[in-house]
C-alpha positions as CSV (number, residue, x, y, z in Angstrom):
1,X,-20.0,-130.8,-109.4
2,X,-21.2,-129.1,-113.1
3,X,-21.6,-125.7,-112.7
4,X,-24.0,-123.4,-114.2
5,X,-23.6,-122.4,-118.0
6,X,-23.5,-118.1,-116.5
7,X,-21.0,-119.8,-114.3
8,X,-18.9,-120.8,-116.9
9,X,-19.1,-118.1,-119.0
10,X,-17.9,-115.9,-116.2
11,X,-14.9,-118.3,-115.4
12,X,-13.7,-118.1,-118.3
13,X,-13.8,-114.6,-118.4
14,X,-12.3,-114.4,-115.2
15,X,-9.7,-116.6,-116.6
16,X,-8.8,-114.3,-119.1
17,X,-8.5,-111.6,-117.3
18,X,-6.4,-112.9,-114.7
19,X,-4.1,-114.4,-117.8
20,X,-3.2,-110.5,-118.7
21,X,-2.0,-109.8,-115.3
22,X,-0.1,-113.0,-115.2
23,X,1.4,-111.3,-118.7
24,X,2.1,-107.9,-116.3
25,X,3.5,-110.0,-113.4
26,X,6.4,-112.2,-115.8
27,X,7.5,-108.7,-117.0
28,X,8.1,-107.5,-113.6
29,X,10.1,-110.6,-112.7
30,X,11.7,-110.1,-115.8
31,X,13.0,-106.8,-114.6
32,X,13.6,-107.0,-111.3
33,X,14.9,-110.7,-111.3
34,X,13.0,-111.3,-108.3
35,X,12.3,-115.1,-107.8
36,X,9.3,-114.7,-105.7
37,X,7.4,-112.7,-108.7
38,X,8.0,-115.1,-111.0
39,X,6.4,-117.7,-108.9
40,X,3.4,-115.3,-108.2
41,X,2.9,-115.0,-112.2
42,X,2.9,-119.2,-112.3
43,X,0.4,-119.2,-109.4
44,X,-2.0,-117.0,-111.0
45,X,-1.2,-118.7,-114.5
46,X,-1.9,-121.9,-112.7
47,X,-5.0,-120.6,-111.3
48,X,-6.6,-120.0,-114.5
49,X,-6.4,-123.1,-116.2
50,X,-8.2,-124.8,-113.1
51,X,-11.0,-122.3,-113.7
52,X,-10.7,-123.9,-117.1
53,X,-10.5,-127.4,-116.4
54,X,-13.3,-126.8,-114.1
55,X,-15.3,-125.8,-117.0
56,X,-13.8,-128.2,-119.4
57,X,-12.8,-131.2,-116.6
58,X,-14.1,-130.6,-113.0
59,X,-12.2,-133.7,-112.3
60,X,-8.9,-132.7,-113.5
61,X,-8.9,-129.4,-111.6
62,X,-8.1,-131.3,-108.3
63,X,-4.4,-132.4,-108.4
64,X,-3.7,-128.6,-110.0
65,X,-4.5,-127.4,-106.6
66,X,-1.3,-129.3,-104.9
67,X,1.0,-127.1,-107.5
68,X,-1.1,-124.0,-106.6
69,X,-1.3,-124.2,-102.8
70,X,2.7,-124.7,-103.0
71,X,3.2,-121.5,-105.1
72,X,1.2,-119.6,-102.7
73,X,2.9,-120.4,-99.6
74,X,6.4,-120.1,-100.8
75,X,4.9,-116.4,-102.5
76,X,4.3,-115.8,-99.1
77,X,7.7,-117.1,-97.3
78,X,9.9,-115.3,-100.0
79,X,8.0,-111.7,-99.6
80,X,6.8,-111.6,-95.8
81,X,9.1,-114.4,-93.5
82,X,12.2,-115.9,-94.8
83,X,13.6,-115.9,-91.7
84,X,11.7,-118.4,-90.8
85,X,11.9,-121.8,-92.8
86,X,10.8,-124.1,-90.4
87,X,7.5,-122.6,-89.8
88,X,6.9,-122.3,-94.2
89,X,7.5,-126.4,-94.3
90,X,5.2,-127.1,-91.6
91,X,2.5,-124.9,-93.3
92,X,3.1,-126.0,-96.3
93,X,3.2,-129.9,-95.1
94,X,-0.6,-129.7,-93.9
95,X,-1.6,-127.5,-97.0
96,X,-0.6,-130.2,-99.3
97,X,-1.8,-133.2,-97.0
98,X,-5.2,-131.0,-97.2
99,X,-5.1,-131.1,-100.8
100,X,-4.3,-135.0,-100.7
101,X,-7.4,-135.7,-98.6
102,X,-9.4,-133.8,-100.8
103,X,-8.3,-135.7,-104.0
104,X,-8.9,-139.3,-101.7
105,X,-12.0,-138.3,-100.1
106,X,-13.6,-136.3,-102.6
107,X,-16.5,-138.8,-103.2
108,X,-17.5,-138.6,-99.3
109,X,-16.7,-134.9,-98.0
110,X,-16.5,-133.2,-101.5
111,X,-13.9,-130.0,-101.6
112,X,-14.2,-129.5,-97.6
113,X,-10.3,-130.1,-97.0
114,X,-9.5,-128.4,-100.1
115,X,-11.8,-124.9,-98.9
116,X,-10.8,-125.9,-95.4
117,X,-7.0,-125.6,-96.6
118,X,-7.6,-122.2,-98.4
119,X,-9.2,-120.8,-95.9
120,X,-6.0,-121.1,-93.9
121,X,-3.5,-119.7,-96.5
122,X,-6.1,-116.6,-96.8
123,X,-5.9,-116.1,-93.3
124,X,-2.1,-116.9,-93.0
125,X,-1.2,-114.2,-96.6
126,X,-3.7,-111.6,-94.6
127,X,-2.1,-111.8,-90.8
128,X,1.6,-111.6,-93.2
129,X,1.1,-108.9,-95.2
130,X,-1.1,-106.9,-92.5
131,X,1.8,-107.6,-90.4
132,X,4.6,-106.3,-92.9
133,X,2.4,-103.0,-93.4
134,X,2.4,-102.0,-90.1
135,X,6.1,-102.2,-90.3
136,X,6.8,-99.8,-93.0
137,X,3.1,-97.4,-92.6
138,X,4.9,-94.9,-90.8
139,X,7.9,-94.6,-92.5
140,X,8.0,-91.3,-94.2
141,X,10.3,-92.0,-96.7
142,X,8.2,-95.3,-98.2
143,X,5.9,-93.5,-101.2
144,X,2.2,-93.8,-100.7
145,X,1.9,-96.3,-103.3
146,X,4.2,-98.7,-102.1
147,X,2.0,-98.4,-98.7
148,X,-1.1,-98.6,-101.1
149,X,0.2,-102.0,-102.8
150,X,0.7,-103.4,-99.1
151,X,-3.2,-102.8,-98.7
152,X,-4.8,-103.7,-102.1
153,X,-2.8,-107.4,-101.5
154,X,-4.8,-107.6,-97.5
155,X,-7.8,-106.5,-99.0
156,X,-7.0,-109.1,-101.7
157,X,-6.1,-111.8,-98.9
158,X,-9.5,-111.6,-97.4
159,X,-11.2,-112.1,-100.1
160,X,-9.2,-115.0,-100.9
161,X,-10.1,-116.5,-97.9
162,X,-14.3,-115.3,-97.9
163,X,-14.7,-116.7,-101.4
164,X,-13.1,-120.6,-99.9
165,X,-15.7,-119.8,-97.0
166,X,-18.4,-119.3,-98.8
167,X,-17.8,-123.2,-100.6
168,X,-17.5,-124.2,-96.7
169,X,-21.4,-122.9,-95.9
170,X,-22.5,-123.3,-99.0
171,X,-21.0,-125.9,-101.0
172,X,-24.0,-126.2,-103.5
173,X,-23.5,-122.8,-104.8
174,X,-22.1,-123.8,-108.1
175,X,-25.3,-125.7,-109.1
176,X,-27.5,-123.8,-107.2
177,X,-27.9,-120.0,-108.5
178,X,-28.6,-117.7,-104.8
179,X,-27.4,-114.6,-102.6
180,X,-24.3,-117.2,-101.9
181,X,-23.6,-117.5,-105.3
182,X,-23.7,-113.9,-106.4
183,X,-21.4,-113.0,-103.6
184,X,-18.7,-115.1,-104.7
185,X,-18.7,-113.9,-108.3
186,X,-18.6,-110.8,-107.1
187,X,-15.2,-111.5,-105.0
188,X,-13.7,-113.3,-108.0
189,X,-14.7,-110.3,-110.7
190,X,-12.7,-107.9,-107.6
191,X,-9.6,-110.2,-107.4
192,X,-8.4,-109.8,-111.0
193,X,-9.1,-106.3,-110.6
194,X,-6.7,-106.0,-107.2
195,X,-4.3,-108.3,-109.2
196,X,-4.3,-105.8,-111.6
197,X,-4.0,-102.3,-109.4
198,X,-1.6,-103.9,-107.4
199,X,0.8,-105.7,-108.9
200,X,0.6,-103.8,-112.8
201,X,-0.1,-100.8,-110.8
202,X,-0.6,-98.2,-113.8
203,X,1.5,-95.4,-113.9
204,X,-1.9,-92.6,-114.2
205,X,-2.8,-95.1,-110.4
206,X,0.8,-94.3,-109.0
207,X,1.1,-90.9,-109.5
208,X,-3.0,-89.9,-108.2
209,X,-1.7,-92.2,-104.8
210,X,1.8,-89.9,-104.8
211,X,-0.5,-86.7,-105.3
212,X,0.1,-85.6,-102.3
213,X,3.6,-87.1,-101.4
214,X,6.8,-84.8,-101.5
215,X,9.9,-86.4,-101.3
216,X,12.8,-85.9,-98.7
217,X,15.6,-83.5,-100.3
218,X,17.8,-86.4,-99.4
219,X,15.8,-88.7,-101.1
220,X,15.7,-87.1,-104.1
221,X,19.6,-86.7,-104.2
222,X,19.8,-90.5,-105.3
223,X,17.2,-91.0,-107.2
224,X,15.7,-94.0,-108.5
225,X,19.4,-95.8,-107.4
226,X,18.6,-95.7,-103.5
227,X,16.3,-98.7,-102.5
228,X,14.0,-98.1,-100.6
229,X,14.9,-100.7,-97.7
230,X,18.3,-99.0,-97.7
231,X,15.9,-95.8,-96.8
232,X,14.2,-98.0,-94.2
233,X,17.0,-99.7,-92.7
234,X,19.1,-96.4,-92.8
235,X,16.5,-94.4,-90.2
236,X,16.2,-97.5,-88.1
237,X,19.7,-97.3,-87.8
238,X,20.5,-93.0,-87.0
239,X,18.1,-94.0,-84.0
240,X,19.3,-96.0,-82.6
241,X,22.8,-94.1,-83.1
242,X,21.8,-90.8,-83.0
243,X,23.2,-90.1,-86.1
244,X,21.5,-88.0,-89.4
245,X,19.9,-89.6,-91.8
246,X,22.3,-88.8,-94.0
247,X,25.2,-90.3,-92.4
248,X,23.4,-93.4,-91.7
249,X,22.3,-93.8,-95.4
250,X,25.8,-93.4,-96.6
251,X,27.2,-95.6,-94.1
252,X,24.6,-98.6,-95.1
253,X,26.2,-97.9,-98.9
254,X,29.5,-98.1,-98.2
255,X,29.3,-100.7,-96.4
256,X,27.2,-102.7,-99.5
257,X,29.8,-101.4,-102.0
258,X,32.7,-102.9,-99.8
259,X,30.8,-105.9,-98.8
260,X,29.0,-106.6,-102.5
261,X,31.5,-104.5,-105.2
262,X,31.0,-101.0,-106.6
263,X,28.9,-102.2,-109.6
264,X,25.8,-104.2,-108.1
265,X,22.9,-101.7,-108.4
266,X,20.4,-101.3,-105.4
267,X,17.6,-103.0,-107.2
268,X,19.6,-105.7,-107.4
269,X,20.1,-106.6,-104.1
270,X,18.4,-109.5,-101.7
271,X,17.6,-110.1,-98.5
272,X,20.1,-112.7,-97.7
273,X,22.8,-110.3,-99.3
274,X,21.7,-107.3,-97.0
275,X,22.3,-109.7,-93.8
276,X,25.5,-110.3,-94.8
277,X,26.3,-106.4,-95.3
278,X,25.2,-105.6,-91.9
279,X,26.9,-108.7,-90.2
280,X,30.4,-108.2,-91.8
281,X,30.8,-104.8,-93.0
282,X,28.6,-102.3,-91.8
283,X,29.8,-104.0,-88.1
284,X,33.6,-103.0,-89.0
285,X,32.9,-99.7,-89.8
286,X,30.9,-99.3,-87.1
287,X,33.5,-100.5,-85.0
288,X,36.0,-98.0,-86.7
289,X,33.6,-95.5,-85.8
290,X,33.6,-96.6,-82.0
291,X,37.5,-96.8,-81.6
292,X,37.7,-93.5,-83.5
293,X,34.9,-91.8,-80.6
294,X,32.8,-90.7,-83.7
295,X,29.9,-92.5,-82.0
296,X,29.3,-92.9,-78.4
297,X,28.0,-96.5,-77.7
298,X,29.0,-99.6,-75.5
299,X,28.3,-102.5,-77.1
300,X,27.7,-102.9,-80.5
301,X,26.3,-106.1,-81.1
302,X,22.6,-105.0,-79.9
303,X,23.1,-102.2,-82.2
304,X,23.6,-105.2,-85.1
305,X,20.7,-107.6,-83.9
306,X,18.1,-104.9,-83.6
307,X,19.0,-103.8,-87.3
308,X,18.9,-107.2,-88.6
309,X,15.4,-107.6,-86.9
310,X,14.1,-104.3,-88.5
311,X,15.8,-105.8,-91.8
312,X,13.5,-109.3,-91.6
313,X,10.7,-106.9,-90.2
314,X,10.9,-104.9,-93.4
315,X,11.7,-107.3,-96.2
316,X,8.7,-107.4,-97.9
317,X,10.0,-104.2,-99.2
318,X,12.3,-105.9,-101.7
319,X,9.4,-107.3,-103.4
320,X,6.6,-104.7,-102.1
321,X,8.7,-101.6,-103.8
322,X,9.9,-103.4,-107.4
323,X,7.9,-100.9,-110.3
C-alpha cells in the first residue's frame, strides 16, 4: 500500500528524528556496557530504515520486521524478566511465526498478523515495565527520575500498541487521509519525543524531576559508586533482618567485593553476577553472623530466596538507573 506524499514527508522526518536518539542510545551502551541498550539502539536504528523503505520500497519493509520484533522482545527479557527464559522463546516463537504469516499472506489479509503481532509485544512491554515500576515506586532511595523513566517507557508502550491498533480498524489509513490517520501521526511524532526524554533524558529534565528529591545522608556518603539496586536490595534485606540500612548496605558490598574482587565498580555489575553474590557470599556471612548471635533468625535460606526474588523483582533497575 503507497502512502500519501504528507505521509512520507512526515516518515521521513520521523525517521530522522528517531536516528538522533538511536545516536544518544549507542553512547549509553557505550558507557555502561550494557548489552540490552545496545540492542535497543539497533531496534530503533532498524525501525527507521523500514519507515524508509516504506517510502522508498513498501515491499522490502516486510522481512525488516522479523529482525525488529526479535530486538524488541529480547529488550524486554534482558530489562524486565530474565529469570524467565522459557516464557521469552515462546513469545518470541509466535512473534516471528506472526511476521512469517504476514510476509506469505500479505496478498490476502494484508499487514493483519503483522499489527496483530505488535499489538501483543505493546501489551506484553506495558504489563513488564508497569509491573517493574510498581516494584521500585516506593522505594525512597530510587531518584524521581529513575521512577520518571519507568513511566515515560509505559506511556511509550501503549502507544506502541494504539498506533498497531489503529492499522487493525483501519487499515486504509495510509491512503486514505481521516480522524484515523491524524491520530496515528500524532502517536508517532510523541514516540521519538518519549524516546528522547527517556532514554537521552537531558540533564536541565533530570534535575526539574529531582527538584524536590533530597537524598538519604547515607546515600550521599557513596556517591555516584553505590548502585542503586545495591540500595534496593540492601532495605529489602534490613527487613527482613531487622538490621539498619547501613549495616545491610555494607554487608551487600562486602560480600560483592569478596565474591567479584575489590576493583569491579558498581556500574559494572549484572544481574546474573548479583545472584551469584547473594547465593555464595552474602549466605556465608550471613551465616557467620548467625553462629556469632549478631542476628537472631532460624533458618536462613528463606532469608536468601526472598532476596533473590526482590533481586529478579527489581532488575530492571540495572538498565532503568544507567545515566
Amino acid at each position: 500500500m503507497e502512502p500519501l506524499i504528507e505521509l512520507r514527508i512526515y516518515f521521513i522526518i520521523s525517521c530522522l528524528l528517531r536516528l538522533v536518539v538511536v545516536y544518544y542510545i549507542f553512547k549509553l551502551a557505550w558507557k555502561s556496557k550494557l548489552l540490552q541498550y545496545y540492542i535497543l539502539g539497533l531496534h530503533i536504528f532498524i525501525e527507521s530504515f523500514i519507515i524508509l523503505f516504506l517510502v522508498v520500497l513498501p515491499q522490502i519493509h516486510y522481512y525488516f520486521y522479523l529482525l525488529d520484533v526479535f530486538l524488541v522482545l529480547t529488550f524486554i527479557y534482558l530489562t524486565f524478566h530474565r529469570d524467565n527464559f522459557t516464557l521469552y522463546i515462546v513469545i518470541l516463537t509466535i512473534s516471528l511465526l506472526f511476521e512469517i504469516l504476514t510476509i506469505m499472506f500479505y496478498n490476502y489479509i494484508g499487514e493483519f498478523f503483522h499489527n496483530l503481532n505488535f499489538l501483543i509485544v505493546g501489551v506484553w512491554f506495558t504489563y513488564q515495565s508497569s509491573k517493574a515500576y510498581l516494584v521500585v515506586k516506593d522505594v525512597k532511595s530510587i531518584e524521581p527520575w529513575i521512577k520518571t523513566r519507568y513511566n515515560l517507557v509505559i506511556v511509550y508502550s501503549i502507544l506502541l500498541f494504539m498506533g498497531h491498533l489503529i492499522f487493525i480498524l483501519d487499515p486504509s489509513i495510509l491512503s486514505n487521509f481521516n480522524l484515523m490517520t491524524l491520530l496515528n501521526i500524532i502517536i508517532y511524532i510523541i514516540l521519538p519525543i518519549l524516546e528522547y526524554l527517556a532514554w537521552v533524558m537531558p540533564e536541565s529534565f533530570k534535575h526539574w524531576l529531582n527538584r524536590n528529591y533530597k537524598p538519604f545522608k547515607e546515600i550521599m556518603l557513596s556517591k555516584k559508586e553505590l548502585n542503586d539496586i545495591i540500595e534496593f536490595l540492601a532495605e529489602c534485606l534490613s527487613q527482613r533482618l531487622a538490621l539498619s540500612s547501613t549495616a545491610s548496605r555494607g554487608l551487600l558490598k562486602l560480600a560483592i567485593k569478596e565474591e567479584l574482587g575489590k576493583f569491579k565498580q558498581m556500574k559494572q555489575i549484572h544481574h546474573r553476577e548479583l545472584r551469584i553474590v547473594i547465593n555464595n557470599s552474602l549466605y556465608k556471612r550471613l551465616r557467620a553472623l548467625k553462629i556469632q548471635g549478631k542476628i537472631e533468625i532460624d533458618d536462613l535460606q528463606p532469608i536468601i530466596k526472598g532476596i533473590l526474588k526482590k533481586l529478579d523483582e527489581g532488575q530492571s533497575l540495572l538498565t532503568m538507573s544507567r545515566e
